[in-house]
N, C-alpha and C positions, 0 to 999 in steps of 0.2 A: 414330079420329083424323079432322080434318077439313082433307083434304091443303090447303084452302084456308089456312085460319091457318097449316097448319106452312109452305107455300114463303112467307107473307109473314111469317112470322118468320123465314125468312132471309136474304129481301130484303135485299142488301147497300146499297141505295138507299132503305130504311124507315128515314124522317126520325127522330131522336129521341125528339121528342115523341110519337112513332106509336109505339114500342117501349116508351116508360110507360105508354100507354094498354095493348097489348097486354099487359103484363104484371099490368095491374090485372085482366084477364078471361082470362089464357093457364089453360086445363087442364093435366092433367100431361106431354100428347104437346106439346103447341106449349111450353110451359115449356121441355121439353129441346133443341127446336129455337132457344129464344131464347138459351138455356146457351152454347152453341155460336157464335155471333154474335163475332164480332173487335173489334168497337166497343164491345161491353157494357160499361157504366163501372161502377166500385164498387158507387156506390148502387143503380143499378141491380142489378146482382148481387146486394148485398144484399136491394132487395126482391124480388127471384125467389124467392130462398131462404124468405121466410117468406110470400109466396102458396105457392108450390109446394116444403115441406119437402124432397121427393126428389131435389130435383136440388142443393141441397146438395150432397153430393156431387162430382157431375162439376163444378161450378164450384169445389171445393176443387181436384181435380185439375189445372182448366185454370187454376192461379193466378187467380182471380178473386175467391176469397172467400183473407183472412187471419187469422193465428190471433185475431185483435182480434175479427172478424166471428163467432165462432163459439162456442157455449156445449157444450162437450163430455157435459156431463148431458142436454141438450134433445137435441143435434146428434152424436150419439155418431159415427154412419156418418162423418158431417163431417169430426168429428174427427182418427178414426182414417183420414183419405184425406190428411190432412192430414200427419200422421205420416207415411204412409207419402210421402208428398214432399218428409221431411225436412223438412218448414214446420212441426211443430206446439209447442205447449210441452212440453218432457220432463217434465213433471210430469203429464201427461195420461198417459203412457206407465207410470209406477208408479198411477194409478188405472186404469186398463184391464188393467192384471198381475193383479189381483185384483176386477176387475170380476164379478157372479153368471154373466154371458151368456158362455156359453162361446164364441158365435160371434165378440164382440167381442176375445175374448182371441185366436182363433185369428187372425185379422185382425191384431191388434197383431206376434203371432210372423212376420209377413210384412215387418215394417217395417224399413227401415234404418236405423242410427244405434244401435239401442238401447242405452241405459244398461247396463253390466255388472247392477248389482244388479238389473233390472230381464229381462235375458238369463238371471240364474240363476234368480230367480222363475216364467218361463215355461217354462225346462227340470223345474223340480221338479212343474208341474202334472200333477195325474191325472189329469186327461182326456190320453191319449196322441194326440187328433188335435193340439191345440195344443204339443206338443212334436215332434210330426214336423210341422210345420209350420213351427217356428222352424231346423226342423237342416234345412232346405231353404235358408235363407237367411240366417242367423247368420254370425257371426265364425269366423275358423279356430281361433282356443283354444276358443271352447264349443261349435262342431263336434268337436273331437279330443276333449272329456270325452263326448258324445252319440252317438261310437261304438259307445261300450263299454254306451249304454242296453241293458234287458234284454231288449227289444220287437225283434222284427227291423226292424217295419215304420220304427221311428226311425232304427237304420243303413242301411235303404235311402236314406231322402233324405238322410243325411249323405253317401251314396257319390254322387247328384246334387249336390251345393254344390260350386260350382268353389273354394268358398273354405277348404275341407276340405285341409288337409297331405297332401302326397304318400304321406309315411309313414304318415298315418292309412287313406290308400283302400289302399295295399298291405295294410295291416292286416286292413280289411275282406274284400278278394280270400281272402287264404291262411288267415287265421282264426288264423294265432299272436300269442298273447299274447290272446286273447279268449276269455271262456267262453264257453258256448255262449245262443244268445237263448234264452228262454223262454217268447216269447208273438208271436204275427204278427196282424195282420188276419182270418184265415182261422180260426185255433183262437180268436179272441178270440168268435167267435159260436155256431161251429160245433163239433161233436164231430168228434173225429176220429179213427181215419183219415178226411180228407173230402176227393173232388173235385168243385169245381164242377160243375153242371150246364149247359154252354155255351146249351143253351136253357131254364135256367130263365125261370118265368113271374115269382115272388114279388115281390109287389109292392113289398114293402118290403126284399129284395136288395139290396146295392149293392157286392158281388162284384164283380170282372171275370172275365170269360173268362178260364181256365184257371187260377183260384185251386185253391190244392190246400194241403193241408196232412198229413200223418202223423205229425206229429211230430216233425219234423224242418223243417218251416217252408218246404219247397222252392219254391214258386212265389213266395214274397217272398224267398227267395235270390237266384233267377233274377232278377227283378228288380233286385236289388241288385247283381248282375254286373251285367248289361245297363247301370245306370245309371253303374256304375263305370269300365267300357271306355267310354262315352260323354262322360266327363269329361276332359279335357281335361290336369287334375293329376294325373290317375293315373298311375305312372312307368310306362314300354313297359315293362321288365322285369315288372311284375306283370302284362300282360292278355295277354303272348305266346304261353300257355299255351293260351288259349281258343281258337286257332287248329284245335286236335287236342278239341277240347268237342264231347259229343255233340248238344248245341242249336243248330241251324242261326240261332235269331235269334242267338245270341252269336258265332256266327262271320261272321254278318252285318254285325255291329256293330263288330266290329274290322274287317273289311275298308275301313272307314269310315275308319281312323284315318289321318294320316300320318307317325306316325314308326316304325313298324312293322322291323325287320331285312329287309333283301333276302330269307332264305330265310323268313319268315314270310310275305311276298306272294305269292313262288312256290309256299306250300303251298297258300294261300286258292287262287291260281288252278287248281289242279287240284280244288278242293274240287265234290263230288258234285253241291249244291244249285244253279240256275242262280241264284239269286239271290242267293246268298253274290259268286259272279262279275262278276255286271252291276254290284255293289258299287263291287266290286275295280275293275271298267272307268273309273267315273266319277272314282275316288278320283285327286287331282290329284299324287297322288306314286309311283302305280305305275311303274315303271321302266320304257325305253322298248323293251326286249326281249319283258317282256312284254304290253305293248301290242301288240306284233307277233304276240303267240302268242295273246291275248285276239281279235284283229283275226279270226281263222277258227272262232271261237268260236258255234255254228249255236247258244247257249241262249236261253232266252228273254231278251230286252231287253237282254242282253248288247252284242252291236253298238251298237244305238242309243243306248246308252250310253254305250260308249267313244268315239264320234263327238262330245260332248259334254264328252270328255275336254278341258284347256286344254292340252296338251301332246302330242296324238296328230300325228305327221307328218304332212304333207299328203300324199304318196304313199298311205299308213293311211285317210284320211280318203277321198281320192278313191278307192278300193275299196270303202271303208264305204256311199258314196252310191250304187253298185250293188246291193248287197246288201237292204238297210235304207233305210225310209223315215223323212224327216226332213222335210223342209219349211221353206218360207222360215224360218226363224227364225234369231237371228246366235248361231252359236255362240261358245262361247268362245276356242276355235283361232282361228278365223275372224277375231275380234277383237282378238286378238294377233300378228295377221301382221306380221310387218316391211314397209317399204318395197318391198323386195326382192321378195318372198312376194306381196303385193300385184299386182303386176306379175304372175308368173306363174299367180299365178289369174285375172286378166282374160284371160288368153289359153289357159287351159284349155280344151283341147277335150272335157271333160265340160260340159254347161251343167247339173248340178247344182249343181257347186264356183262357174261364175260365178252362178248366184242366191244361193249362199249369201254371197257376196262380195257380192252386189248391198244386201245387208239391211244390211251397215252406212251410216253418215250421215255419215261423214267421210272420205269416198272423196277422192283430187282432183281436180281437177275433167278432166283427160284421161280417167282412169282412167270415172269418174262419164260423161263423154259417149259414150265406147265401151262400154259396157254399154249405155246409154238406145239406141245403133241395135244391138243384138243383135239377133238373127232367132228367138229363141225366148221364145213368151210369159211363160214361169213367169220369165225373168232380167228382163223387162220390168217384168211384177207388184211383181218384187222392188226393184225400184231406183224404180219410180215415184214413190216418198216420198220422194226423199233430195233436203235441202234445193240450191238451186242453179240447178234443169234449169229453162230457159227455159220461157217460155207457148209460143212456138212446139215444141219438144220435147215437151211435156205432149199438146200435141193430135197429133203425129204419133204417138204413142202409140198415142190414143184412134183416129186414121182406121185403124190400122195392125192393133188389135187387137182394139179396139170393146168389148164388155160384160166379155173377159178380164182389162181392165188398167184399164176406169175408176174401181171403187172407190177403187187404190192410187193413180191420178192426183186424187181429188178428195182421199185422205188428204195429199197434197201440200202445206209448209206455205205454199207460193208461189204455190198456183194461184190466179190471178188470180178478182175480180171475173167476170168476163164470161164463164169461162173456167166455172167455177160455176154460171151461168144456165146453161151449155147444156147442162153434164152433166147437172142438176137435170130438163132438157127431153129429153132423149134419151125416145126411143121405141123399143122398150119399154122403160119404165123401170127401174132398177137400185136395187134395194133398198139394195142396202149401200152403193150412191156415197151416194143418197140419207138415208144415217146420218151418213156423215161430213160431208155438206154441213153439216148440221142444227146440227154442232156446229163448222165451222170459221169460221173470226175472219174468213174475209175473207165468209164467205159476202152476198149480198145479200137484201133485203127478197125478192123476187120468187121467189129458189131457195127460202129459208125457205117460202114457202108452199105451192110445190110439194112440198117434205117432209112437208108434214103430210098428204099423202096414203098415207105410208106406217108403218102402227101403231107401229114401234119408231124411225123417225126422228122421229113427231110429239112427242115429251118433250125432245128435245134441239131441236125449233128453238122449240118452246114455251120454252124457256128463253132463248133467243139474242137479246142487246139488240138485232138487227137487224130482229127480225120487226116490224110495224104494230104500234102500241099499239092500233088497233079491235081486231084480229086476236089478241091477248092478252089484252084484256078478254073477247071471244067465247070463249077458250079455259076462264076459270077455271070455264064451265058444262059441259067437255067430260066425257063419261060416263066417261070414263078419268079415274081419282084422278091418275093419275103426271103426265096430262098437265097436270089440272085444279093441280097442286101447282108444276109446272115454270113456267105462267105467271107464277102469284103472286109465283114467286119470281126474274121475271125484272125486272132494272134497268130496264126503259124501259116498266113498268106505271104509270100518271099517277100523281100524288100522290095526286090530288082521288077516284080510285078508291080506292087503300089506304085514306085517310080514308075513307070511307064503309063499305068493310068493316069496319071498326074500328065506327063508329056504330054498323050494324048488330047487329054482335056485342054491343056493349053492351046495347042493347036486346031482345036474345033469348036470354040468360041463357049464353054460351059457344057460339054457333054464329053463323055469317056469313049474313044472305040473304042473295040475289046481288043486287048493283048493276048498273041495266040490263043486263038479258039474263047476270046472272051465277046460272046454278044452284048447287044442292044438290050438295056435293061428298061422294064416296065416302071411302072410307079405303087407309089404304097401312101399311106396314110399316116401322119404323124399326129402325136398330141399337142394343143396349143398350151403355151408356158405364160406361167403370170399369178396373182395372186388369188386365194382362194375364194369362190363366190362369197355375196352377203349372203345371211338368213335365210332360209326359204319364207318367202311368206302366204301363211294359210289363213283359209278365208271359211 
């Protein structure tokens, strides 16, 4: 990729006429960065799509292409994105039912809406991926018929569809009224008795760790518990059982749940595993007895856990900050303190509980200036971000604490102008102020530049419409891709610059020379666009 095309394709200030040009010469890395773009208009969209067929696609997802725009024989991928966004023609969805490409079928079984006729056609298919694919996200009537499929591995993800009948996941759990499966993932390859080899090599494996089969299908059983307690429609009377399970993830997994019976949480709590416990700790409906009894609990992550509890007493909590490290971050307790509560944690004589209190942003403003003069840095650190605190406060900070608190004082969304130069100027300098300077809105030209002396703040002020425009033409030559991309892609790069990149690029077949003093830019790495994985599935 050539981070230079990709940040000036996503120059939010790349005039119109410069993003048809770009698209007459975008590759398929800057193509996807154009995809992306807020302004893209139809046509435009449209011709991306047929320079750059792949991104099709993500412009079907980002509503930008319509089903008008789109030929489902040429543009299958298109198509079936389309579908799946509820945009497409249903008639497209009985051609993909019986499509040859099994991947477009399995694809199709992920979409919502589908036609019934079209739902029993991809439940009948023999390829079993595309039917455990459709009982992951189907309706609850051809969920409840795709129970009773003969395959385990299809009742597993019917037991993940939250749109699965309650009666059906109990069903699943106890096994009455169900013959038995006859076929799993695991004996569909393998002979069996077979257990995975947790380090197998085989390349062409695609096993998980702890696939096991004997004949009786157990590790896509277990799975199909695990998925079943995880669901949400499962009635508590079917998974309360799993509490006394000899598989510590399944008692893990219910400790998770919260509509559980009071003696089923007091069982988990005594349960052997520490991490069945620290479950139990975080889970927002454990009752608050035993959160007292969880609270002396020495297992692993246990405490720090419960501390993250949204219901742990603050008495609970201020013992927990002895024990167990936490760190400024705002818990959930924390951020559900009443008025009340409030008050007496500003006056706590732990100065853990007041940083912890310091990390909220909607303190008032009493509360807010008697923290800002506290005598201990960590509650300083902590509250230096919260919207409010004068420029005079911000720098008594800074004389008071010096390299301890400026980071959090330049994260400040109020720090002034001048206020920025001088932390940008501090001697020795500060890495991390100098990150947020990089990226903060009020920042000035002069702190910006002082940033780019430091490797990880130089991308964020190379981005920053404040920095010089000499200063961001000098940067798209810089050896660094990320920084060289950051400029490009920053609003206050001249016009008459972008135009020329564009010339150039036309002229050298998909690459940019650099325009005075602009070099040869490296590459960088982009995210892939599309929809979000299935389930995880645990074994």
């Amino acid at each position: 990729m050539n981070p230079v095309l990709s940040g000036l394709a996503a120059n939010p200030a790349l005039p119109s006429e410069l993003v048809d040009r770009l698209i007459v010469v975008a590759d398929a890395e800057t193509a996807g960065v154009l995809a992306d773009r807020a302004d893209l208009s139809r046509a435009q969209a449209v011709a991306l799509a047929a320079r750059v067929p792949e991104t099709a696609v993500q412009l079907a997802y980002e509503g930008k292409l319509t089903a008008a725009d789109i030929d489902p024989v040429a543009q299958p991928d298109a198509a079936l994105a389309l579908l799946d966004e509820g945009a497409g023609d249903p008639e497209w969805a009985r051609h993909f039912a019986r499509a040859p490409v099994a991947a477009h079928r399995e694809k199709l079984a992920a979409c919502p809406g589908l036609p019934q006729d079209v739902r029993e056609t991809l439940a009948a298919d023999a390829d079993v991926r595309i039917v455990t694919e459709l009982a992951l996200w189907t309706t609850p009537d051809t969920a409840a018929g795709l129970a009773r499929h003969p395959h385990a591995g299809v009742r597993s993800a019917v037991a993940a569809n939250e749109a699965t009948p309650p009666d059906v996941l109990a069903m699943l759990i106890t096994g009455d009224g169900l013959t038995p499966a006859r076929r799993c993932p695991v004996c569909d390859t393998e002979e069996t008795p077979f257990t995975h080899d947790p380090y197998c090599s085989r390349p062409d494996c695609d096993l998980p760790r702890g696939a096991a089969c004997d004949g009786t299908h157990e590790s896509t059983l277990h799975e199909m518990y695990g998925r079943a307690i995880d669901n949400p429609a499962t009635p508590t009377a079917a998974v309360i059982g799993f509490a006394d399970h000899p598989s510590p993830l399944l008692r893990l997994r219910l400790a998770a749940r919260t509509d559980l019976p009071p003696t089923v949480y007091d069982r988990l709590a005594r349960d052997p595993v520490p991490g069945v416990r620290a479950e139990l700790a975080e889970n927002p409906a454990t009752p608050e007895p035993l959160i007292r009894t969880l609270a002396a609990d020495r297992g692993h992550d246990v405490q720090r856990r419960l501390a993250h509890h949204p219901r742990v007493p603050l008495d609970v909590l201020a013992d927990l900050t002895r024990v167990t490290r936490i760190g400024p971050t705002l818990l959930p307790r924390i951020a559900l303190a009443s008025s009340s509560e409030v008050g007496e944690l500003a006056g706590s004589p732990h100065p853990t509980l007041r940083m912890l209190l310091a990390a909220r942003r909607d303190l008032p403003a009493g509360i807010r200036d008697a923290l800002a003069a506290d005598p201990d840095a960590k509650v300083l650190a902590s509250v230096a971000p919260h919207p409010g605190l004068s420029e005079a406060q911000l720098r008594s900070l800074t004389e008071r604490h010096g390299v301890r608190v400026i980071a959090k004082v330049a994260a400040n969304p109020d720090a002034s102008p001048a206020l920025l130069d001088d932390l940008a100027r501090h001697r020795p300098p500060v890495p991390r102020a100098l990150r947020e300077i990089g990226r903060h809105p009020n920042a000035t030209a002069s702190a910006l530049l002082a940033c780019l002396a430091d490797p990880r703040a130089r991308p964020r002020a190379a981005a920053h419409p404040a920095l010089p425009p000499p200063a961001i033409v000098e940067l798209l030559s810089d050896d660094d891709g990320q920084v060289a991309e950051a400029a490009a892609a920053n609003p206050s790069l001249p016009p008459e610059v972008m135009s020329q990149l564009l010339r150039r690029l036309s002229s050298n077949a998909g690459y940019a020379s650099a325009p005075s003093g602009v070099g040869s830019p490296g590459s960088t790495e982009r995210r892939p666009h599309g929809k979000p994985a299935r389930p995880t599935t645990h074994l």
